[in-house]
C-alpha positions as CSV (number, residue, x, y, z in Angstrom):
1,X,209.2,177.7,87.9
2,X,207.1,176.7,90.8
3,X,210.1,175.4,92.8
4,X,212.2,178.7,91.9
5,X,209.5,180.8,93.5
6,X,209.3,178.7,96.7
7,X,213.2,179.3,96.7
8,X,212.9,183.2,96.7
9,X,209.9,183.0,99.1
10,X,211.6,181.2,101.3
11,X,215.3,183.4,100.9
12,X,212.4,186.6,101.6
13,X,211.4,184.9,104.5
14,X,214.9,184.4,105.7
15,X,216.1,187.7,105.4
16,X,212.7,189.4,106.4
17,X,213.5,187.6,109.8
18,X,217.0,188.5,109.9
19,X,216.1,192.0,109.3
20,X,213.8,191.9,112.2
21,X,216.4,190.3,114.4
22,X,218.4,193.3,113.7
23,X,215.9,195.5,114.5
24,X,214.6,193.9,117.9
25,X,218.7,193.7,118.9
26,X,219.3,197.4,118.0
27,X,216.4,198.0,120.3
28,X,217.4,196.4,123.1
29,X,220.8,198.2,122.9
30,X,219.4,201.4,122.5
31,X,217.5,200.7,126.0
32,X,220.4,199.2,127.4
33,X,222.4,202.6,127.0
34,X,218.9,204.7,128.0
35,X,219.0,202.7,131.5
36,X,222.8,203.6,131.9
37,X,222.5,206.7,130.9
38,X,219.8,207.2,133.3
39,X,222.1,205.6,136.2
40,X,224.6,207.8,135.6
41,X,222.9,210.3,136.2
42,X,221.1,209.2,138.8
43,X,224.4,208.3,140.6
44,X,225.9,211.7,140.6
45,X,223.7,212.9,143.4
46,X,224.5,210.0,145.5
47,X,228.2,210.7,144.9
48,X,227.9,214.3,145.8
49,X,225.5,213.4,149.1
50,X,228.6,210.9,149.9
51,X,231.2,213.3,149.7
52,X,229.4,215.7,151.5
53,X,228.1,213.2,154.5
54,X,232.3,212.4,154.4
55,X,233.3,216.2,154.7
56,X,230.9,217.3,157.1
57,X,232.5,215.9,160.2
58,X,235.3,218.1,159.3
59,X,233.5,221.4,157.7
60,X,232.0,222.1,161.0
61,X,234.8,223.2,162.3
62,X,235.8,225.3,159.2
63,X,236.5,228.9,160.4
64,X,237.1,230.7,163.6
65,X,236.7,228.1,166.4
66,X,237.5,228.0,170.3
67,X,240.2,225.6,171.5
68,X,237.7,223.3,173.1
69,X,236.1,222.7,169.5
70,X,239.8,222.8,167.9
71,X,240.6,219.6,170.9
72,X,237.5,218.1,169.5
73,X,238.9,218.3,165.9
74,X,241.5,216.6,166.6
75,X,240.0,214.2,168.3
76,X,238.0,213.5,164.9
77,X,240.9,213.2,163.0
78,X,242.4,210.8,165.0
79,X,239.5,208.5,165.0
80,X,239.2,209.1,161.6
81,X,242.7,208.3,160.4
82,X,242.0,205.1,162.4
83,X,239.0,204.2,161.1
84,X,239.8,205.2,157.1
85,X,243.2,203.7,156.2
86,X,242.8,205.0,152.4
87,X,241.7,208.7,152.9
88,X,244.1,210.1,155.7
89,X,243.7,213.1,156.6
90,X,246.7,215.0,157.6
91,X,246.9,218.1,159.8
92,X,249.5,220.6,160.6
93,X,250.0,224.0,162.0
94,X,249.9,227.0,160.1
95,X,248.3,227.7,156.4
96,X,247.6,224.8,153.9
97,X,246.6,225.0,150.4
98,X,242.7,224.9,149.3
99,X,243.9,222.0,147.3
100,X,246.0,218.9,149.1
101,X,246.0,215.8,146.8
102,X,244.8,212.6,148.6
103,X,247.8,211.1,150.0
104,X,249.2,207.6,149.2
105,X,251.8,205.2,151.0
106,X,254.2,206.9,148.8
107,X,253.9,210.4,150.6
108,X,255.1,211.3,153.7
109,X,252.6,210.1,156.4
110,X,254.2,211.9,159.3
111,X,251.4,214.8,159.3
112,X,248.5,212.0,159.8
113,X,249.7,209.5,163.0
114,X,248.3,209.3,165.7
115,X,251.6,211.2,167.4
116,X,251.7,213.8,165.2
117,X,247.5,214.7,166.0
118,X,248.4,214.4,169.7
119,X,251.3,216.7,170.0
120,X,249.1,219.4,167.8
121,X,246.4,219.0,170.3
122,X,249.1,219.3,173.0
123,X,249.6,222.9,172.4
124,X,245.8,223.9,171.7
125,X,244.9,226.0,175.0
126,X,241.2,226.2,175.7
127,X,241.2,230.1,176.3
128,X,242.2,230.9,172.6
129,X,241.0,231.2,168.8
130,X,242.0,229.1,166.4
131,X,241.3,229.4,162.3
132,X,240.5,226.1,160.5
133,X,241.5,225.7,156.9
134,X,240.5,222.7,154.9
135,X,242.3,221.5,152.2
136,X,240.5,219.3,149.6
137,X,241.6,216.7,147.1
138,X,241.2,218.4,143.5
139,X,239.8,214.8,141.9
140,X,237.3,214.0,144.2
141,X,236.4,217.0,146.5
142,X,237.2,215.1,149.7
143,X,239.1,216.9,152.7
144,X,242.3,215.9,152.7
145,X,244.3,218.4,154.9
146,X,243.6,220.3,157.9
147,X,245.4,223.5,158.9
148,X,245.1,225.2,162.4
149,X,246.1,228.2,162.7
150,X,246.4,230.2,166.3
151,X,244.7,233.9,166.2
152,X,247.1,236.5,167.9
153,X,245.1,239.1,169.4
């Protein structure tokens, strides 16, 4: 009888610790998913201050602008379009669309080479308006598309 109690004591023990084990690894998980959770979160903002730092060089010009700062835009895009080989930015005359999807090496890149930017900047004249439109990826918010528009008077 003595031996039989040893055996349950012992089985007890066994799945007392087990049980614990459980326990200390449901824990663990449940922080695990806490600290993601939390750097989710705590990534969004940096996201949002990237894409903003990205789209500011081009927002400032947004608008109404003189033909000196339109020159200067174009100027950005170029070195931009250089310097950024997977988020081209393509600019044309006339309206664009709010929203432009990123482009890829599938689309037609003719609207972001270094040609293309000089001949618009050819025909910008310092003593006129211009009206910047932006045209923004719909995924992830960056500018994608510049249109520049003359203003008749």
């Amino acid at each position: 009888m003595e031996i039989y109690n040893e055996r349950k004591i012992k089985k007890l023990r066994i799945i007392r610790n087990l049980i614990a084990m459980i326990l200390i690894i449901e824990i663990i998980v449940i922080v695990c998913m806490i600290i993601l959770i939390r750097n989710d979160s705590q990534m969004e903002p940096l996201i949002s201050q990237e894409i903003e730092a990205y789209n500011s060089k081009f927002c400032d010009y947004e608008g109404i602008i003189e033909g000196y700062k339109a020159k200067e835009l174009c100027n950005i895009i170029r070195k931009h379009n250089k310097e950024e080989v997977y988020s081209l930015v393509s600019i044309k005359e006339g309206r664009i669309d709010k929203e432009v999807k990123l482009l890829t090496e599938n689309d037609d890149l003719s609207l972001t080479t270094q040609e293309h930017i000089e001949g618009i900047e050819e025909k910008i004249e310092l003593d006129k308006m211009y009206n910047i439109m932006l045209g923004y990826d719909p995924y992830s918010s960056i500018v994608t598309a510049i249109g520049i528009e003359e203003i008749i008077k």
